[in-house]
N, C-alpha and C positions, 0 to 999 in steps of 0.2 A: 464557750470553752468546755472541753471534756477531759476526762483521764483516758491517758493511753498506757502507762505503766504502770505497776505495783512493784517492789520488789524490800526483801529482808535479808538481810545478812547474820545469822544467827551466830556467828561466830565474829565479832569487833574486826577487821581489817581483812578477813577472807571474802573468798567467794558466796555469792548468795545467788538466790535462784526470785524468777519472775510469779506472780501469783495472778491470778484473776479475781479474787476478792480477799480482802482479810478485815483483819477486826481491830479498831482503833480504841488502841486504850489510852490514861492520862500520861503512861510515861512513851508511848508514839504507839509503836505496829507490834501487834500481839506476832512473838517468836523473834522477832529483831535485836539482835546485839545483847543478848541476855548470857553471854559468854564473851570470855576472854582469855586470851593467851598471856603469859607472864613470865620475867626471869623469874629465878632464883630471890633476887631481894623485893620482889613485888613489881618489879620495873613492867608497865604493859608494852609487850609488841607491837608492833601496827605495821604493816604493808609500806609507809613513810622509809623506814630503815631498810626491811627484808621484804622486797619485794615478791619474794617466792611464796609468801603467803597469800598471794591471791591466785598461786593454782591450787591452794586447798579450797574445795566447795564443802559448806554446809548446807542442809536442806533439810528440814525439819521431818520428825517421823511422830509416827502415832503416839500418845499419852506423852505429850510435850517432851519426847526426846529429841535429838539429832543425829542426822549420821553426814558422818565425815566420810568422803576419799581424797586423794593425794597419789600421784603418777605414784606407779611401782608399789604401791601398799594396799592391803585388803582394805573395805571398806570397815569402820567402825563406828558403831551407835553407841551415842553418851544419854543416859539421863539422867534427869536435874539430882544433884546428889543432897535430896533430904537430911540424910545426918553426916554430910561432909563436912571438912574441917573447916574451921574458919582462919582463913589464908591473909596474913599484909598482901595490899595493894596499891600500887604508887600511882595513883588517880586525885583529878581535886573533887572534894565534897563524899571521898569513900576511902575508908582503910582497911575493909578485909573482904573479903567473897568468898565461897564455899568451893574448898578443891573440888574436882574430879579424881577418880580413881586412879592409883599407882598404871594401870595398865593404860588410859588414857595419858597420861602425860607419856610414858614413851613412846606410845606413837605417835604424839603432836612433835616429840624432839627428832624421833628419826625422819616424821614427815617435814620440819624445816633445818635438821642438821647441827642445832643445836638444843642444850639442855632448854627443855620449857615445860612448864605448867599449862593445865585448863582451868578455870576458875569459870562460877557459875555466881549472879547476884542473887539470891536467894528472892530477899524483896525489894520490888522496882519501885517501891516509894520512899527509898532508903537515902538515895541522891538526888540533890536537889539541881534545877536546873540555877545556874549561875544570875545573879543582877544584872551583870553587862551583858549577857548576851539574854537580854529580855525577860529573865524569869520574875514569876511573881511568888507570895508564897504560896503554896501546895504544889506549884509546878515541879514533876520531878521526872527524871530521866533516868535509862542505865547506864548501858559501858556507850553510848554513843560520845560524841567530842564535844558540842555544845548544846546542843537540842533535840527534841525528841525527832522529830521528822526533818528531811530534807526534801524541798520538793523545788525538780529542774523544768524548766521551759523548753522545749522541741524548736520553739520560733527564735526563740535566747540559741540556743545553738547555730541554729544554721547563719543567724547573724556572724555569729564568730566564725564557721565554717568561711564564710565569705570573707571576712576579714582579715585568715589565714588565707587564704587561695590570693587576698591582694599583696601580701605581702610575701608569701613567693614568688607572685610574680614581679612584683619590685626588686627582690633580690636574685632574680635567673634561674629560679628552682624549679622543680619538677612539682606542679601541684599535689598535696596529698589527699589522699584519702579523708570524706568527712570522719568526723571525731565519735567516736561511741559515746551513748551519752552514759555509759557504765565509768567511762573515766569520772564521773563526779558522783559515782557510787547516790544516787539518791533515790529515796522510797517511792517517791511520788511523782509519772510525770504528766506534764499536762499539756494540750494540743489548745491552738486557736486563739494564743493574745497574742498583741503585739510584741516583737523584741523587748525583753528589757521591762515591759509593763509591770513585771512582777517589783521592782525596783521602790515603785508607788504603795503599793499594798501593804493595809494594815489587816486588814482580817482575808482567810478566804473559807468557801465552801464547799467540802466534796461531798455529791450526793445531800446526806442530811447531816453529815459531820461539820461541824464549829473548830476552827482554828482561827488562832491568834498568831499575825510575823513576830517573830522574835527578833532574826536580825535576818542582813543580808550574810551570806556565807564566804568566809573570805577563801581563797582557796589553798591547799599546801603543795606542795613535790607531786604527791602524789598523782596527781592530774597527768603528771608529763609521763609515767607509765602506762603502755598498754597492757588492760585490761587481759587480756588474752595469752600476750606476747612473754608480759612483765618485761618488755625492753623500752630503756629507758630516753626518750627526746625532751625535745625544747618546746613543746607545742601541749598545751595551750599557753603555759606560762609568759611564754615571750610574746603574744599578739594580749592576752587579758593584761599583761603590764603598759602597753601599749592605749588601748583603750577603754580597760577598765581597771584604773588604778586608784586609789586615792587611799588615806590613811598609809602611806607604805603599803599597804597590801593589796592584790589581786580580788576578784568579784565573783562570783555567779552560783546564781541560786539563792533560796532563802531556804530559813528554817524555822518551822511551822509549832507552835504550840498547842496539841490541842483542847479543846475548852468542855471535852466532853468524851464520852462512851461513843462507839458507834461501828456500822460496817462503811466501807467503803469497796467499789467495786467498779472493773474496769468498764467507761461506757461514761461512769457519773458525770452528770451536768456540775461546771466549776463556775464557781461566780466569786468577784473579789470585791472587796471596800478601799479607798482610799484613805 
């Protein structure tokens, strides 16, 4: 098995961009989700509600800023606001994060339409990753959902691609298009296991990096958005309930904890433990 993806989302529920090496820290992927969008009462955004925030891209810029665009708006670079304000935020295991500048939040609201904030987590060792979904103590995360990393299967996919393509054609449809695997937004992906093999794994290895599974990754709405399009279907949701259901919830992917510092890079030889 090897990696064939890398990718970060520096901004919680936008756009992110593909990397060819990055640096694995304890709370996941150095520049990852270290921002977030917010109401007014600390309420976080996410892509789940407003789907038009995944034509906002982030893409990290020199001395750990970011720069945003958003159709029709100049591009803007944010960085980390050292002595911003310390802002509520409605997250579990975090109550405040450090605004961004008055000028940064009106363009995050004109770039999604309504009133928002950016907020910045100062320190990534601040939020702890959750017991149920595999955390130990020290384990700790940022603005991600349960865990530090996500990492998707290419062979997990196309299984499902076929899956769907069967039940189109049981239902008289028009086969679709395979599925980007950006719909499951994940950092990490990996070529050459079996379908589903990931399902087994307790530990895996990228490169010289140590991680620990946390859980499997249940999956939300989100999925049935395209990536690109942000137009919204039934797919995957209705074939993953189908055949990957169980607890009431939907399946695919795990999320990975990792157990150490380290680089990883695309090409790394992947090896797993049961």
């Amino acid at each position: 098995m090897h990696l064939t993806n890398i990718r970060i989302y520096p901004v919680k529920s936008m756009g992110g961009v593909g990397l060819n090496a990055a640096t694995v820290d304890l709370w996941g992927l150095d520049g990852d989700r270290r921002w977030a969008v917010v109401a007014a009462d600390g309420e976080v955004y996410t892509a789940r509600d407003l789907p038009r925030m995944l034509s906002v891209t982030a893409a990290p810029a020199p001395g750990g800023a970011v720069t945003l665009t958003a159709p029709g708006l100049p591009p803007i670079e944010l960085s980390p606001p050292v002595d911003g304000t310390p802002t509520p935020v409605r997250l579990s295991r975090l109550d405040t994060a450090m605004a961004a500048s008055e000028e940064a939040h009106r363009w995050m609201s004109r770039a999604l339409g309504l009133p928002a904030r950016l907020l910045w987590l100062e320190d990534p060792l601040r939020r702890t990753v959750g017991r149920s979904h595999g955390g130990r103590p020290g384990d700790t995360m940022v603005f991600q959902d349960d865990g530090p990393l996500l990492l998707a299967s290419r062979s997990s996919l196309r299984r499902l691609d076929d899956w769907i393509a069967e039940g189109a054609v049981e239902r008289g449809e028009e086969i679709p298009e395979p599925l980007s695997v950006l719909r499951f937004r994940p950092n990490v992906v990996i070529e050459g296991a079996e379908p589903f093999a990931e399902d087994t794994w307790t530990r895996v290895r990228i490169g010289e990096v140590e991680f620990r599974v946390g859980e499997h990754c249940d999956r939300c709405v989100l999925t049935t958005v395209d990536p690109v399009t942000a137009v919204k279907g039934k797919e995957p949701t209705r074939t993953l309930s189908q055949h990957r259901n169980w607890d009431g919830k939907t399946w695919f992917g795990i999320r990975l904890i990792p157990d150490g510092r380290g680089e990883i890079r695309v090409g790394d030889a992947v090896t797993a433990a049961l």
